[in-house]
C-alpha positions in Angstrom: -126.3 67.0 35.3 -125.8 70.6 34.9 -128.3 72.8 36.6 -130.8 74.8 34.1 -133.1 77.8 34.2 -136.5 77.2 33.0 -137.1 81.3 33.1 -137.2 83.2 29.9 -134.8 85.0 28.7 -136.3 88.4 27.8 -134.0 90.4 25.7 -136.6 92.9 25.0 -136.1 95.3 27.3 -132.3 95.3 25.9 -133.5 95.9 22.5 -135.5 98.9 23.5 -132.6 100.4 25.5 -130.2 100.0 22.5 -133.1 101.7 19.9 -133.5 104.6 22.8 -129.8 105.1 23.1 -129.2 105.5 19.0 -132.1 107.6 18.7 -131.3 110.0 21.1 -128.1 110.0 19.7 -129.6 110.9 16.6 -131.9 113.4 18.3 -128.6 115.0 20.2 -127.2 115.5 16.9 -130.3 117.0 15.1 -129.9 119.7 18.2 -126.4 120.4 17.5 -126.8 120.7 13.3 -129.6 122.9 14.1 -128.0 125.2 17.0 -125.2 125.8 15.2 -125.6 125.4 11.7 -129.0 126.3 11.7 -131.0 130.1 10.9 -133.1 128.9 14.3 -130.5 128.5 17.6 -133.4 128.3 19.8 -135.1 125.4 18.0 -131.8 122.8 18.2 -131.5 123.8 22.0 -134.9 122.6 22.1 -134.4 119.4 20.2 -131.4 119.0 22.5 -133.5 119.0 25.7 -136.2 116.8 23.7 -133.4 114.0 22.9 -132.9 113.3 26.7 -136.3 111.8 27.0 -134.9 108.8 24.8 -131.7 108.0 27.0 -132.9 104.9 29.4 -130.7 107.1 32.1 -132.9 109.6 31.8 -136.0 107.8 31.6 -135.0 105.8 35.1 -134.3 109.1 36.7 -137.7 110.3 36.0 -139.7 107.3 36.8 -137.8 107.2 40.1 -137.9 111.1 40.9 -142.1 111.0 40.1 -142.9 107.5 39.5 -144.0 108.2 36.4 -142.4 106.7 33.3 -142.7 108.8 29.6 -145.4 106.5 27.6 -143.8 104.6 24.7 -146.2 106.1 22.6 -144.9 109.9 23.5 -141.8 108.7 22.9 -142.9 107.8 19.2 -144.8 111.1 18.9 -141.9 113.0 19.8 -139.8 111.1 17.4 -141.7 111.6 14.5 -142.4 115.3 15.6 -138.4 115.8 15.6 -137.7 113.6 12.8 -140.8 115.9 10.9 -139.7 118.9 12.5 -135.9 118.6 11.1 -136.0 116.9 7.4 -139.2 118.0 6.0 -139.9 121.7 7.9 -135.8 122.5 8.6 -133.6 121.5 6.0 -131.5 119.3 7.7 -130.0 118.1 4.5 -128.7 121.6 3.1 -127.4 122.3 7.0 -125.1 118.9 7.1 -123.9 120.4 3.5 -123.5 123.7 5.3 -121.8 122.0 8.2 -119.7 119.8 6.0 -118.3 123.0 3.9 -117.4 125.0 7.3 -115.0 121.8 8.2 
């Protein structure tokens, strides 16, 4: 008889940790496009420092330096806000085509 576990498995939480790493590597790379590429340095320094919030790293270190974790639905906010922000108001499209030509 083989001993079995009658606790759930949760794979949640692994899910969500996997969705925060690709979008803040997608936020990270919005900052770059738009620091260098871009007609507004300022603007992908600040979508750089926004991406962090989405790394789970970064979200442990700041629920364990103030006990206070970022709310899933700031998170979504500031997603769509960056995600708004960068195709619809900046022309990310015509900077990967700029970034793309300098290469």
């Amino acid at each position: 008889m083989t001993p079995t576990s009658n606790a759930p498995t949760n794979s949640s939480p692994a899910i969500l940790d996997i969705i925060g790493w690709l979008f803040g590597l997608v936020a990270l790379a919005i900052g770059v496009i738009n620091t260098f590429w871009g007609n507004d340095p300022g603007f992908g320094v600040f979508v750089m420092l926004l991406a962090f919030v989405f790394f789970p790293p970064v979200d442990n270190f700041i629920k364990g330096k103030t006990g206070f974790a970022v709310p899933r639905i700031a998170k979504w906010l500031l997603g769509f806000f960056i995600l708004w922000a960068s195709v619809g108001v900046g022309e990310l499209f015509d900077k990967i085509d700029l970034m793309m030509a300098s290469f």
